[in-house]
FIKOLZA-1660 file (N, C-alpha, C; in steps of 0.1 Angstrom, whole numbers, plus 5000, padded with zeros to 4 digits):
% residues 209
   i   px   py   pz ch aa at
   1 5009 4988 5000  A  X  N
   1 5000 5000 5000  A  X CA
   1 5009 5012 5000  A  X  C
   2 5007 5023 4993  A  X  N
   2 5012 5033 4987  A  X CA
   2 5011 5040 5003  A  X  C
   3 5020 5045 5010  A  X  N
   3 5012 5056 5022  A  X CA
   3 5021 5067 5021  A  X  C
   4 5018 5080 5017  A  X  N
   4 5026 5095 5016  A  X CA
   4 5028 5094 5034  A  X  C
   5 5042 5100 5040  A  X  N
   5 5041 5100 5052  A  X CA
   5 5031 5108 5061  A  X  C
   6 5024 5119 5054  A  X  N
   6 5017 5127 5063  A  X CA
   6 5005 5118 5066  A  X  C
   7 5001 5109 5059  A  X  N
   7 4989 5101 5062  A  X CA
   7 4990 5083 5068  A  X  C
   8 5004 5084 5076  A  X  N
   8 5009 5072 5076  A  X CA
   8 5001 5068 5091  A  X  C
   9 4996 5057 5096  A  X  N
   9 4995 5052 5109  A  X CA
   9 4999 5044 5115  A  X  C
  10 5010 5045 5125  A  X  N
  10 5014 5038 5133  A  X CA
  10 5013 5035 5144  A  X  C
  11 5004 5035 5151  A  X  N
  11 4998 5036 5166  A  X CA
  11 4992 5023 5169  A  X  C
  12 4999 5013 5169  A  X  N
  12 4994 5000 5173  A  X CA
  12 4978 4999 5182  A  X  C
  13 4980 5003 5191  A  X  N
  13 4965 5008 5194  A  X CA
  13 4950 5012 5184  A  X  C
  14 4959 5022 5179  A  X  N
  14 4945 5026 5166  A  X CA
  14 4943 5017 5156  A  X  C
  15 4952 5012 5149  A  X  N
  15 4950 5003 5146  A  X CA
  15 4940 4991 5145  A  X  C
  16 4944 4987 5155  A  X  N
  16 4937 4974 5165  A  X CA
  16 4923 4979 5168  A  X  C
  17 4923 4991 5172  A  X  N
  17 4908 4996 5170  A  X CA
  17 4899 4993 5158  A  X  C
  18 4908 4996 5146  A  X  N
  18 4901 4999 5133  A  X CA
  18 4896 4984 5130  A  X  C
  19 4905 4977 5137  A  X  N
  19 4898 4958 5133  A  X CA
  19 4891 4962 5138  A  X  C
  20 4890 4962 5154  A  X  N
  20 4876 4954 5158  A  X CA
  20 4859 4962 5159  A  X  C
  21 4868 4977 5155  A  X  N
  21 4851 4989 5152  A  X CA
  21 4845 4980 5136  A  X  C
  22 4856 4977 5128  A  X  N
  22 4854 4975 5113  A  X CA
  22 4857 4960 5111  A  X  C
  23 4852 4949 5122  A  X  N
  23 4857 4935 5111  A  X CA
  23 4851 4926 5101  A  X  C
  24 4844 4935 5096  A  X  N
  24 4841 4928 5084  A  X CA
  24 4851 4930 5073  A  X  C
  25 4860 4922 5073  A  X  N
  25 4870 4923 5064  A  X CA
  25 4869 4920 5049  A  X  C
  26 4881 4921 5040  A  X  N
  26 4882 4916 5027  A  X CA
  26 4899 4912 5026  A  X  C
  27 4894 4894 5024  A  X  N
  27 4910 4881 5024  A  X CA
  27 4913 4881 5015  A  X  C
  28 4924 4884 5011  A  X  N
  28 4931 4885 4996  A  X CA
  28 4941 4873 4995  A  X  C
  29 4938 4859 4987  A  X  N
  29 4952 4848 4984  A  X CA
  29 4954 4846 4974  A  X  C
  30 4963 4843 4972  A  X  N
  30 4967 4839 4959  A  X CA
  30 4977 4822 4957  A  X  C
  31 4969 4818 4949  A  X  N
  31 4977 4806 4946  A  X CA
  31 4979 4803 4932  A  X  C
  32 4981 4792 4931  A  X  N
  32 4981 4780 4917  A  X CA
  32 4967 4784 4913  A  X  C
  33 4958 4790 4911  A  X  N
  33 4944 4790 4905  A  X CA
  33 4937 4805 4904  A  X  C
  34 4950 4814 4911  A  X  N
  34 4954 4830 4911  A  X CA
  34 4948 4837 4921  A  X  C
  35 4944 4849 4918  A  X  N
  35 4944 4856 4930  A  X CA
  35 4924 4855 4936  A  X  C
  36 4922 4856 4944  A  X  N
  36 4910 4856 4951  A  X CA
  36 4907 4863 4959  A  X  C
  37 4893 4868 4962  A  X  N
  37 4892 4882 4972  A  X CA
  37 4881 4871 4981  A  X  C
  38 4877 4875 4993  A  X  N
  38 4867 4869 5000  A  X CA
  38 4864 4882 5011  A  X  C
  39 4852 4881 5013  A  X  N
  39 4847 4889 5028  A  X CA
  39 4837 4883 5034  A  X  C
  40 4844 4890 5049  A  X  N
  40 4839 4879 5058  A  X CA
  40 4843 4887 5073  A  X  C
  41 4837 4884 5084  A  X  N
  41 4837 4891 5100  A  X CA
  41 4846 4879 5104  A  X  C
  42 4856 4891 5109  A  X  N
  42 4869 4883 5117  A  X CA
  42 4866 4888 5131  A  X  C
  43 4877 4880 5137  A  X  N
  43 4882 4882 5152  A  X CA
  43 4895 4886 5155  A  X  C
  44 4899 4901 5160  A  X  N
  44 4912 4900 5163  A  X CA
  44 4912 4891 5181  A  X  C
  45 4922 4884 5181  A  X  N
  45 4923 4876 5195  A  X CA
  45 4941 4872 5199  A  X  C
  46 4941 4869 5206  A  X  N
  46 4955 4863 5212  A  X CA
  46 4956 4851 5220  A  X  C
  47 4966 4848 5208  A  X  N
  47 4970 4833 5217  A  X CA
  47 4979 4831 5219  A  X  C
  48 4984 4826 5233  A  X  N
  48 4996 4822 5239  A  X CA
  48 5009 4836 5235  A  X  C
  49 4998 4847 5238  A  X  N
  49 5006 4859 5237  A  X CA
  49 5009 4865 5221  A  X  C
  50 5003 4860 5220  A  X  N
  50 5003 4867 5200  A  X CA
  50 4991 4870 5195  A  X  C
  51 4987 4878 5192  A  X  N
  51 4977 4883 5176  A  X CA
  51 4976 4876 5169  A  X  C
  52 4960 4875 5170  A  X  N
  52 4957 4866 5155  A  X CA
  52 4945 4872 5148  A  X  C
  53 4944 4870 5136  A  X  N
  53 4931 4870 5131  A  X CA
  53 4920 4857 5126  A  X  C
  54 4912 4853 5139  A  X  N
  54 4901 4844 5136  A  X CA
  54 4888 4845 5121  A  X  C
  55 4882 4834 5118  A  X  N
  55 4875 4835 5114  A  X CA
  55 4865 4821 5111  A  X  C
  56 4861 4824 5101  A  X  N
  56 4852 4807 5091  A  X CA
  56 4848 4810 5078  A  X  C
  57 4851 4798 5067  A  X  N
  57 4843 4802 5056  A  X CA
  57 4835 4790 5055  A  X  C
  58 4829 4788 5047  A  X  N
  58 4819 4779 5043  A  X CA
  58 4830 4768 5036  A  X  C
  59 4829 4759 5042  A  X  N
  59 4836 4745 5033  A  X CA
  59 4834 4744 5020  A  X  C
  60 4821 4747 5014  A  X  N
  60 4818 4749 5004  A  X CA
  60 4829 4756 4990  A  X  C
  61 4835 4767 5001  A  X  N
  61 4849 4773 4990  A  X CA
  61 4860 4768 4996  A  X  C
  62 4859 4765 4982  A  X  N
  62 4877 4754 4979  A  X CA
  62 4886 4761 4983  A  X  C
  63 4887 4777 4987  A  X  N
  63 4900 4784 4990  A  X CA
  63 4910 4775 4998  A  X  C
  64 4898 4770 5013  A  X  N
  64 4908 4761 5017  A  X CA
  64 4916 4746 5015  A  X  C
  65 4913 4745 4997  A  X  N
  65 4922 4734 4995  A  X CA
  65 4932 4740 4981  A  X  C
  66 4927 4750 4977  A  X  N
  66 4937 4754 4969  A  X CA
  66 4947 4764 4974  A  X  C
  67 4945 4770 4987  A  X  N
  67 4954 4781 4992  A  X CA
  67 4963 4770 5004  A  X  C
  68 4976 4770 5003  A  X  N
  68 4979 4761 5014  A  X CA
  68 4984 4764 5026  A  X  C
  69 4984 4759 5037  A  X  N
  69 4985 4765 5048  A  X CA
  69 5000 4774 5051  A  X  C
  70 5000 4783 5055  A  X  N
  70 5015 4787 5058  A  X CA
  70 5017 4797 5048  A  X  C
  71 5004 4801 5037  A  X  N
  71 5006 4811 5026  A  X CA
  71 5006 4824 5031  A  X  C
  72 5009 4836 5027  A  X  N
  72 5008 4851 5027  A  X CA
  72 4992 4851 5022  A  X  C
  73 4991 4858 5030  A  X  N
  73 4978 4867 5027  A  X CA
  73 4975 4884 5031  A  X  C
  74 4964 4885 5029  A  X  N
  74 4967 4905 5031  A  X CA
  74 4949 4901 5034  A  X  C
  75 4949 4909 5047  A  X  N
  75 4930 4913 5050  A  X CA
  75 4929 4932 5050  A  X  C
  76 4920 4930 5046  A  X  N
  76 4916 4948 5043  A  X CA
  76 4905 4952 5051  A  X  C
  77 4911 4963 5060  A  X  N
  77 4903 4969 5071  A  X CA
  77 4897 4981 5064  A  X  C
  78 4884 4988 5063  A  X  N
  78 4879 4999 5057  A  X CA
  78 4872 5005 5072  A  X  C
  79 4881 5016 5079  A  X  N
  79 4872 5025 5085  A  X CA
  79 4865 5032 5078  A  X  C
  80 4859 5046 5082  A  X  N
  80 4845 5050 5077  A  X CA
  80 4858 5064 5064  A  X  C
  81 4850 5062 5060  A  X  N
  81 4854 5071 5046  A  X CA
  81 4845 5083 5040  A  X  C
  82 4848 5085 5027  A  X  N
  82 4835 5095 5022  A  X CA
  82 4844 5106 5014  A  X  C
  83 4834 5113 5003  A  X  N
  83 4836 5123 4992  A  X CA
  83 4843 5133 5001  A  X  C
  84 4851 5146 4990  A  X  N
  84 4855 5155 5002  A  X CA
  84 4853 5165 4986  A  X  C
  85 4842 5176 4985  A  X  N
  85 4840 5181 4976  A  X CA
  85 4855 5192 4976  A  X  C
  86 4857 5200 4965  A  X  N
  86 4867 5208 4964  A  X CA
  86 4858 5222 4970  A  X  C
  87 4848 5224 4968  A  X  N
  87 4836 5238 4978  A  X CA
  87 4838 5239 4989  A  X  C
  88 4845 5225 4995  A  X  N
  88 4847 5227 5009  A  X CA
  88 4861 5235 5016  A  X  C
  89 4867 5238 5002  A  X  N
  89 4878 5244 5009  A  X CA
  89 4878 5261 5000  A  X  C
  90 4883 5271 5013  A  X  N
  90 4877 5285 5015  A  X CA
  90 4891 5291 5003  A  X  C
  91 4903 5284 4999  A  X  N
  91 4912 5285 4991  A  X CA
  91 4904 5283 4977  A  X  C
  92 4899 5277 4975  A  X  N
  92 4894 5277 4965  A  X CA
  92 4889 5287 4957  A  X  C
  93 4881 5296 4958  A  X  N
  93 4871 5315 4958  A  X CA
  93 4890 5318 4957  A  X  C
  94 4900 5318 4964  A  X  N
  94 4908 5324 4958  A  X CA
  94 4915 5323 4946  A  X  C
  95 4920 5305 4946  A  X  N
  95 4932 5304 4933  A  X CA
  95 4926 5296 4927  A  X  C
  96 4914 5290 4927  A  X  N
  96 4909 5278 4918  A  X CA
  96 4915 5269 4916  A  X  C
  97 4925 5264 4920  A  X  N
  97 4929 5257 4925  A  X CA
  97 4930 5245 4936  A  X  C
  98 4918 5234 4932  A  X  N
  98 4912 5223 4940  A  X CA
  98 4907 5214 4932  A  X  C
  99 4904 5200 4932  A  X  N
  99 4902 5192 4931  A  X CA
  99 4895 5180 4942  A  X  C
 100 4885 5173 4933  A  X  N
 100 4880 5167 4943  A  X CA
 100 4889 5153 4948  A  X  C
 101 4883 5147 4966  A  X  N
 101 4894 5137 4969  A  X CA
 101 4886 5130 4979  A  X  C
 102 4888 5116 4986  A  X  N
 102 4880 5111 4989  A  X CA
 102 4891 5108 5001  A  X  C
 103 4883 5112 5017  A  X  N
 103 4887 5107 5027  A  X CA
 103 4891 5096 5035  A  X  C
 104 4898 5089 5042  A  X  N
 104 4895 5077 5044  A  X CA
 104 4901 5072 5055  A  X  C
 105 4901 5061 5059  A  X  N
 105 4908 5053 5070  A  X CA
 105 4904 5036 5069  A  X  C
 106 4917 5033 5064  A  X  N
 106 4921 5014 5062  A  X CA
 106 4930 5011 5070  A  X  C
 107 4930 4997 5070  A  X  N
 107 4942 4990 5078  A  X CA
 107 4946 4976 5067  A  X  C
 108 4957 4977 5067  A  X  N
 108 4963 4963 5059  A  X CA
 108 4973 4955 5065  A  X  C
 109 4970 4941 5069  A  X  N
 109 4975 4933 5078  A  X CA
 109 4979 4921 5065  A  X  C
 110 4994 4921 5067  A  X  N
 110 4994 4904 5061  A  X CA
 110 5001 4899 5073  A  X  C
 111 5001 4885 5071  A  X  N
 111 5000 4871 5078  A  X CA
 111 4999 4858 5072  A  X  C
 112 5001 4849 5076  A  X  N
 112 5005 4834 5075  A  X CA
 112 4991 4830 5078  A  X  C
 113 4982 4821 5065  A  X  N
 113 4969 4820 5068  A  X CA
 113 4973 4799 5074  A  X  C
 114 4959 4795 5083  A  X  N
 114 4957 4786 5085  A  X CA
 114 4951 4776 5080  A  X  C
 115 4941 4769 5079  A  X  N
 115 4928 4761 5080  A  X CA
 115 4924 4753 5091  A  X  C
 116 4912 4754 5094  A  X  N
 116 4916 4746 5105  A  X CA
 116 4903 4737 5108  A  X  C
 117 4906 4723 5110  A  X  N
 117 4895 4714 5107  A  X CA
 117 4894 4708 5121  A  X  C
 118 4885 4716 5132  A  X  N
 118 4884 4711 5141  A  X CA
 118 4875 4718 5146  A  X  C
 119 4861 4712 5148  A  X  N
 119 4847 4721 5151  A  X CA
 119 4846 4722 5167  A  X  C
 120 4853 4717 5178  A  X  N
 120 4855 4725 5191  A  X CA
 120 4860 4740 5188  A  X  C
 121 4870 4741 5180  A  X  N
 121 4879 4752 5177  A  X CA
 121 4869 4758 5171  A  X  C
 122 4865 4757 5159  A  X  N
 122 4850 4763 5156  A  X CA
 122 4843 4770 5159  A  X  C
 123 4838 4763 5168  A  X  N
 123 4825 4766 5177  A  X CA
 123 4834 4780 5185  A  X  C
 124 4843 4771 5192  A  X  N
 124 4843 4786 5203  A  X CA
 124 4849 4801 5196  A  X  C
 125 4849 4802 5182  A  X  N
 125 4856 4813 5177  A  X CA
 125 4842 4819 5168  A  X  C
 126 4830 4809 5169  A  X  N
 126 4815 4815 5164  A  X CA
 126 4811 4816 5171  A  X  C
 127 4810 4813 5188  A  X  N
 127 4805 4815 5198  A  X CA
 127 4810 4829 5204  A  X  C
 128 4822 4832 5204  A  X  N
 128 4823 4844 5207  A  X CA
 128 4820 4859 5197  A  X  C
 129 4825 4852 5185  A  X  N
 129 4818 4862 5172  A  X CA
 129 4804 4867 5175  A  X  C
 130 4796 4858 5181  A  X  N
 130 4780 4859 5185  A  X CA
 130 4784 4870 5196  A  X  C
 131 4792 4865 5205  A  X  N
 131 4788 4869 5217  A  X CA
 131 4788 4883 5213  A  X  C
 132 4801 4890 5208  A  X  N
 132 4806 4909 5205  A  X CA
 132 4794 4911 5197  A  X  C
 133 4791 4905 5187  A  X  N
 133 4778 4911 5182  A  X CA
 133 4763 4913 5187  A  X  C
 134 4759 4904 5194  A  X  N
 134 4749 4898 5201  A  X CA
 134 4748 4909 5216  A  X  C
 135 4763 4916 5219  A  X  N
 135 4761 4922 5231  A  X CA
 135 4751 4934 5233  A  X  C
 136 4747 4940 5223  A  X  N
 136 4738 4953 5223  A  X CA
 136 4728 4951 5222  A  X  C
 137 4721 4938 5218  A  X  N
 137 4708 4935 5212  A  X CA
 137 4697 4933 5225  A  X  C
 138 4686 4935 5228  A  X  N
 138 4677 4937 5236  A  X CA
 138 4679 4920 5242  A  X  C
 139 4675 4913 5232  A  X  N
 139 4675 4901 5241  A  X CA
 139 4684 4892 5229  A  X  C
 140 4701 4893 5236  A  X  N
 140 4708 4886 5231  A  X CA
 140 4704 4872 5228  A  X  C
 141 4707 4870 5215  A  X  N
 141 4709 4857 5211  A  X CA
 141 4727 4847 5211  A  X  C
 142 4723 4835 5218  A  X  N
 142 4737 4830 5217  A  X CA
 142 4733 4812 5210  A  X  C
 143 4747 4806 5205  A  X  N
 143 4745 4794 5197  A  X CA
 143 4738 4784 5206  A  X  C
 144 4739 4785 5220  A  X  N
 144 4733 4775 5227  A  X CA
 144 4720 4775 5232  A  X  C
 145 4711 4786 5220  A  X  N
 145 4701 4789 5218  A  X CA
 145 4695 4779 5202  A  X  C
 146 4702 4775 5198  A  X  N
 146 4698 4764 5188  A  X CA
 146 4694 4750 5192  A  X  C
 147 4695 4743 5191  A  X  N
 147 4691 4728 5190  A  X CA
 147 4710 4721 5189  A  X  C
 148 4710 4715 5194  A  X  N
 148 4727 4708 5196  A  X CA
 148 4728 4701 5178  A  X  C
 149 4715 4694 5178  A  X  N
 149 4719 4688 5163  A  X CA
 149 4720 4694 5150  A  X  C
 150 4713 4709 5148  A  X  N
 150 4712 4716 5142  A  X CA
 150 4733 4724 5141  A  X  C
 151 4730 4727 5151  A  X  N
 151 4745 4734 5155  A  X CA
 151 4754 4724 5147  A  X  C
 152 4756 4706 5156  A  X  N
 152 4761 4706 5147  A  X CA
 152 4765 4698 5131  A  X  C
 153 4756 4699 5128  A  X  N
 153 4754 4702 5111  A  X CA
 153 4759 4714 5104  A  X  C
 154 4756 4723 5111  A  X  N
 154 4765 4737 5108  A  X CA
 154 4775 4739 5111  A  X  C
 155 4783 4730 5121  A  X  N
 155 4800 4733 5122  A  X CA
 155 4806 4722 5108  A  X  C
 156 4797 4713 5106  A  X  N
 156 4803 4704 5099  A  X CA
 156 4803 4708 5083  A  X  C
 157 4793 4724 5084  A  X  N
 157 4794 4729 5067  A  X CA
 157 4805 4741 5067  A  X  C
 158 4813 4745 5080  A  X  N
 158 4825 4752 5075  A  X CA
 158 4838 4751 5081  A  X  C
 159 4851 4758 5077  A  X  N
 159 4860 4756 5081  A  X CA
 159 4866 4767 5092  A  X  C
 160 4875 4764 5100  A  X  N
 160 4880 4774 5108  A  X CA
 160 4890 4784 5098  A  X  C
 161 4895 4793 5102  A  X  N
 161 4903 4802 5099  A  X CA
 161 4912 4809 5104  A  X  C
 162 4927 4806 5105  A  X  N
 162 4936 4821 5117  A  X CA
 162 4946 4827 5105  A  X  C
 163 4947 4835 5109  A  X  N
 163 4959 4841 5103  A  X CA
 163 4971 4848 5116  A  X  C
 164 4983 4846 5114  A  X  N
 164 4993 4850 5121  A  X CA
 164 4997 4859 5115  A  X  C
 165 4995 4875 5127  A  X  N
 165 5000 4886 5117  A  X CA
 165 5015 4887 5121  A  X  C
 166 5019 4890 5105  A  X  N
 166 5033 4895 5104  A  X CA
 166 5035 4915 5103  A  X  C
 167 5027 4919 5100  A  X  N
 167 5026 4932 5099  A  X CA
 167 5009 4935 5096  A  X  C
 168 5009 4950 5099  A  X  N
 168 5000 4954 5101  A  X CA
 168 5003 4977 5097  A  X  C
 169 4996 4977 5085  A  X  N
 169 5002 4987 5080  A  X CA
 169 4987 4995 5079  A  X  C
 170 4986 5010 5084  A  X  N
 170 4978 5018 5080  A  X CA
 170 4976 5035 5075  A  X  C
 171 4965 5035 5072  A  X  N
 171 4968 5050 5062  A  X CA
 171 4953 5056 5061  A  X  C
 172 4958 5068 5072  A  X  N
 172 4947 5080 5077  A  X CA
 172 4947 5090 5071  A  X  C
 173 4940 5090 5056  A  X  N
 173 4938 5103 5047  A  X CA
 173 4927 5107 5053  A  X  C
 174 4931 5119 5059  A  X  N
 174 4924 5131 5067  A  X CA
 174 4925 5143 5066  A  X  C
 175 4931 5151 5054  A  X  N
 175 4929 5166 5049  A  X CA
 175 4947 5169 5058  A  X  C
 176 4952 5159 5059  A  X  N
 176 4966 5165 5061  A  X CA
 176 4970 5173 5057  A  X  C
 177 4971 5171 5041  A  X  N
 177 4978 5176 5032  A  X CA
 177 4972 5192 5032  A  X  C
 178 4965 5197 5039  A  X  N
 178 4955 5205 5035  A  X CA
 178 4959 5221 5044  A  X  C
 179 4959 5233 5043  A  X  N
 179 4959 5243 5052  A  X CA
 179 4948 5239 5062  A  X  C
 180 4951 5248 5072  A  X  N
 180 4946 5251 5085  A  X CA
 180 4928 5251 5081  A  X  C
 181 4927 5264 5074  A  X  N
 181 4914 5269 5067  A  X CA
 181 4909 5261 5058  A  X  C
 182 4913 5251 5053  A  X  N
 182 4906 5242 5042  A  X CA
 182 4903 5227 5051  A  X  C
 183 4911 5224 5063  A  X  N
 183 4907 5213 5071  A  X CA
 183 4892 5220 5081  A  X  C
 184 4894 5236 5083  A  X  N
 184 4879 5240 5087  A  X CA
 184 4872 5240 5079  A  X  C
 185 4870 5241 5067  A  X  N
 185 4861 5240 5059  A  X CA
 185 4855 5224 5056  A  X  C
 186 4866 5214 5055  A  X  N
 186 4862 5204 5057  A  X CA
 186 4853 5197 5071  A  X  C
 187 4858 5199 5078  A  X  N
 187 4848 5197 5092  A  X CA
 187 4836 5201 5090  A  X  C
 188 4831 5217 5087  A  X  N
 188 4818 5221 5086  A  X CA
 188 4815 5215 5074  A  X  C
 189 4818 5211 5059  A  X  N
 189 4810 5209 5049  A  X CA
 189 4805 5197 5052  A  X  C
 190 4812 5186 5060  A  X  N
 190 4814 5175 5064  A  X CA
 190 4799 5171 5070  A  X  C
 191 4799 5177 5083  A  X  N
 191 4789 5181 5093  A  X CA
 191 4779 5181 5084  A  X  C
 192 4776 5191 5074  A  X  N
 192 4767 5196 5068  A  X CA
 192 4757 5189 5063  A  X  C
 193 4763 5183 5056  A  X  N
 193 4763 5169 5050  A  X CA
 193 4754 5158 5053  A  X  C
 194 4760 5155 5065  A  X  N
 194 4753 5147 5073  A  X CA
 194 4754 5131 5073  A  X  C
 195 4761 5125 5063  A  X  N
 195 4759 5110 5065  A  X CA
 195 4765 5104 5075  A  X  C
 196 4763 5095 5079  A  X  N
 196 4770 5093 5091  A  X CA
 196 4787 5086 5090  A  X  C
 197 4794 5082 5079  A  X  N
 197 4803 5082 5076  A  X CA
 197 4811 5098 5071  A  X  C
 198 4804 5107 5070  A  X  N
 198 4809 5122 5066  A  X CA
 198 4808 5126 5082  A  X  C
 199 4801 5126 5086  A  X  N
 199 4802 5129 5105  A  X CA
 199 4814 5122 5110  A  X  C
 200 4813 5110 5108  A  X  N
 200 4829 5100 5112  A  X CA
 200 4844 5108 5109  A  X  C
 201 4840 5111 5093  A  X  N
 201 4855 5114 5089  A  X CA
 201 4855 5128 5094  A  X  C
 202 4840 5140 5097  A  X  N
 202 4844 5149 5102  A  X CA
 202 4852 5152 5113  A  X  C
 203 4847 5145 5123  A  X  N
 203 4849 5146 5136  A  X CA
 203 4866 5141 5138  A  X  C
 204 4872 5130 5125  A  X  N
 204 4881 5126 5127  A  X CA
 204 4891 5136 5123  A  X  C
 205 4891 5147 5111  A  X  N
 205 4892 5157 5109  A  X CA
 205 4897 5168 5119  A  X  C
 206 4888 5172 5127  A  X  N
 206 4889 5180 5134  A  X CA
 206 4895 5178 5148  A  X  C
 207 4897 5163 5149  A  X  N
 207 4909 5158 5161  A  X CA
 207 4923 5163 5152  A  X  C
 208 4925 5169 5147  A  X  N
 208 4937 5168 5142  A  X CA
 208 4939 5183 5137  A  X  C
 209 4932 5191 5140  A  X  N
 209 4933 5203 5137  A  X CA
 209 4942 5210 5146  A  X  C
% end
């Protein structure tokens, strides 16, 4: 990934944030049958003192027999993003001079992908997936809310997933590059606006002012 330094992020923390606000990811592998994209809700977790990235796909895709264990892979974190019109900056009325650009915040992690064929392991890496999602909901639902035989019939239609991260690279385009007056202008046009991803990147914006 291309990162100009003013938009570079290194703050292991924020990071780690951007998985687990955003893990619905996108797994990028490549083998003998070429390259493949997949998406899918991961788990950042630690085991025996290391980072990982959990997951499951459906047995159904062959990824896990044509990608082989121990390969590189790259997963794609998308925080909240959005248009950034050129109107929004007060430079502009003077030198005409602007162009439109699109705000953002990603994270790109590669790692050593796994497979993993063992539905204890399974279970407790969808059991918890349930639980972070499941926690806001009025009257949580959890898997030991199904039928035991049902359950498992469904561990037996997918496969586990980890990846061991080797790196973890990110990039905060936030009106860096921008004067003082053109990052205010961005916040208020932002605001203005209103989507709730334009609110996100505003507010992210204006921490940086």
């Amino acid at each position: 990934m291309h990162t100009p330094n003013s938009f570079k992020q290194e703050d292991d923390a924020h990071l780690k944030e951007v998985i687990r606000e955003y893990p619905f990811a996108t797994l990028i592998t490549h083998s003998e049958t070429g390259v493949d994209a997949m998406h899918l809700p991961v788990m950042l977790a630690n085991v025996e003192g290391r980072d990982v990235i959990q997951a499951h796909i459906a047995r159904s895709n062959k990824v896990w027999e044509s990608v082989e264990n121990g390969s590189e892979v790259l997963l794609i974190f998308n925080g909240p993003n959005c248009y950034v019109s050129p109107s929004y900056y007060p430079t502009k009325e003077e030198t005409g001079k602007a162009v439109p650009t699109w705000n953002y915040v990603v994270v790109h992690l590669k790692g050593k992908i796994s497979f993993i064929h063992d539905e204890k392991w399974t279970y407790n890496v969808l059991d918890s997936l349930t639980h972070k999602h499941e926690s806001n909901q009025k009257n949580p639902w959890a898997i030991s809310d199904a039928p035991d035989a049902y359950i498992e019939k469904m561990l037996s239609a997918v496969v586990g997933v980890e990846v061991s991260i080797d790196s973890i690279k990110g990039q905060w385009k936030l009106s860096q590059n921008q004067p003082v007056v053109n990052k205010v202008g961005v916040v208020k046009g932002l605001l203005e606006r209103g989507g709730e991803n334009d609110v996100q990147v505003s507010h992210l914006v204006k921490e940086r002012l």
